[in-house]
matplotlib code that plots the C-alpha trace (Angstrom):
import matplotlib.pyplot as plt

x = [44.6, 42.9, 40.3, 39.5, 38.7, 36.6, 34.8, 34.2, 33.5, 30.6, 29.2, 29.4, 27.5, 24.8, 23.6, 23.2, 21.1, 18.0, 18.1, 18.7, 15.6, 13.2, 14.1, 13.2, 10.2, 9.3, 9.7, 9.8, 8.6, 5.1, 3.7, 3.8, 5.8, 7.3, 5.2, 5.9, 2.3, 0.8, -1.4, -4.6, -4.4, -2.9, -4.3, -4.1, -3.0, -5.9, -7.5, -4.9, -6.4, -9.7, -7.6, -5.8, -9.1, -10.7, -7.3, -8.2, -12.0, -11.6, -8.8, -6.4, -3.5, -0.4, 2.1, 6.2, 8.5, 12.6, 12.5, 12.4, 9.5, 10.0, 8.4, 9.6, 10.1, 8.5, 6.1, 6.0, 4.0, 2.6, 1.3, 0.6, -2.9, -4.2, -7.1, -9.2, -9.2, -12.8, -13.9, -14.7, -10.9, -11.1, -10.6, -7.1, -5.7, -3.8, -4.4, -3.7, -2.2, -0.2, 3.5, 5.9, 2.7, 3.1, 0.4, 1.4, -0.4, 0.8, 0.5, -1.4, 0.4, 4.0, 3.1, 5.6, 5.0, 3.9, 3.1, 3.8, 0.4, 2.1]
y = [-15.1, -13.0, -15.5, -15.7, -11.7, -12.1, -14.7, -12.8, -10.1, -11.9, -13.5, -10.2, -8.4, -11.6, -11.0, -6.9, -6.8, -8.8, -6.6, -3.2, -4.4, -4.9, -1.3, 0.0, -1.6, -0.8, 3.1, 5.1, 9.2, 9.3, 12.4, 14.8, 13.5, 10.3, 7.0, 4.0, 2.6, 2.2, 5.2, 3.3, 3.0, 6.2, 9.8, 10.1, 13.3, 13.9, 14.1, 15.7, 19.4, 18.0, 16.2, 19.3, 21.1, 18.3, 18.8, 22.7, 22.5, 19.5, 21.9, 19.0, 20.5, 19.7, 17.5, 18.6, 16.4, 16.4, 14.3, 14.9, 13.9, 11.7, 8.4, 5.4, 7.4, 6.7, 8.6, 8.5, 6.0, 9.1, 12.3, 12.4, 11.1, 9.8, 9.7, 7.7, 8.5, 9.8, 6.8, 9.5, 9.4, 5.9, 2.6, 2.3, 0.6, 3.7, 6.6, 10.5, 13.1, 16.7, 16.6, 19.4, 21.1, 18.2, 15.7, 12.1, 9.1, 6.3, 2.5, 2.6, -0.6, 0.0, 3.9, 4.3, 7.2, 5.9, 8.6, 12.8, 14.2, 17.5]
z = [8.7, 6.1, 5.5, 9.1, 9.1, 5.9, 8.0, 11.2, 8.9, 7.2, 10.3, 11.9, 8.8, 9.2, 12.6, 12.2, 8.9, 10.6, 13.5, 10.9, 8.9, 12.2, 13.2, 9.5, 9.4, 13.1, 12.8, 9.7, 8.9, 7.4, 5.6, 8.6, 11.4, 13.2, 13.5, 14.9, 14.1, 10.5, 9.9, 10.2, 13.6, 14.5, 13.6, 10.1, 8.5, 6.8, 10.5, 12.3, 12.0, 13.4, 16.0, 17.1, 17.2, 19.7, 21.7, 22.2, 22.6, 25.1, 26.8, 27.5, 29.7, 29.0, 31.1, 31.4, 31.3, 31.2, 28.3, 24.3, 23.2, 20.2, 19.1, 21.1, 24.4, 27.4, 29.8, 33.5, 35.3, 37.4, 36.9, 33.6, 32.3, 29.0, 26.9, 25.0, 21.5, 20.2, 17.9, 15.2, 14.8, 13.9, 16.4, 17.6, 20.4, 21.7, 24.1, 23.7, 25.8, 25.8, 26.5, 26.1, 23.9, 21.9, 21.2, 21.2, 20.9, 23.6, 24.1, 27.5, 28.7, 28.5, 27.9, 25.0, 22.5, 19.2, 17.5, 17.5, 15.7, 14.4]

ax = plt.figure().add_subplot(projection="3d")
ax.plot(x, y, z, "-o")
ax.set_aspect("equal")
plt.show()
C-alpha cells in the first residue's frame, strides 16, 4: 500500500513539473514590471520614458474596463482600440493601448495583454 502512494505520488509530481516549467519560462518580472514577452520585442525599459511621452503627446484616451489589468488578461473584442507601435520603439509584433491609465502592450489576434509598460 505504501509503495502504491509513493507511486501515485511520483507520477503525480512527473506530470506538474513540465507544466510548472512552461509557466516560468512563459511569464516572469523583468526590471520594471510584468512581461510575458522577451524585452526585445516589447518596450524596453530603457525606452519606456520616451514611450510614455509618445503616449501623452499622441493623447491616447484611455479605455475602462472591470478587469485588473495584469499581463495575460484579456481585452474586449469591442470598444477598446489599439495601436501600432512607432517603429522607433523597435519592430514588435504587438499593438498598444491605455487601460485603467495603464499602458499595455497586446497581441492583436487573441488581444491578450503581454506587457504593463510602467
Amino acid at each position: 500500500m505504501r509503495n502504491r502512494i509513493l507511486a501515485v505520488a511520483a507520477v503525480a509530481a512527473a506530470i506538474a513539473m513540465p507544466a510548472t516549467a512552461a509557466q516560468a519560462q512563459t511569464v516572469g518580472v523583468a526590471r520594471g514590471g510584468p512581461v510575458v514577452v522577451d524585452e526585445s520585442e516589447g518596450i524596453t525599459v530603457e525606452q519606456r520614458p520616451a514611450f510614455r511621452e509618445y503616449i501623452v503627446s499622441e493623447r491616447v484616451p484611455t479605455y475602462t474596463i472591470p478587469d485588473r489589468v495584469v499581463v495575460g488578461n484579456l481585452l474586449p473584442e469591442a470598444g477598446v482600440m489599439t495601436y501600432d507601435v512607432p517603429q522607433r520603439f523597435g519592430a514588435t509584433p504587438y499593438r498598444y493601448t491605455v487601460v485603467n491609465g495603464e499602458t499595455v502592450l497586446v497581441e492583436p489576434r487573441s488581444r491578450r495583454i503581454v506587457q504593463v509598460v510602467e
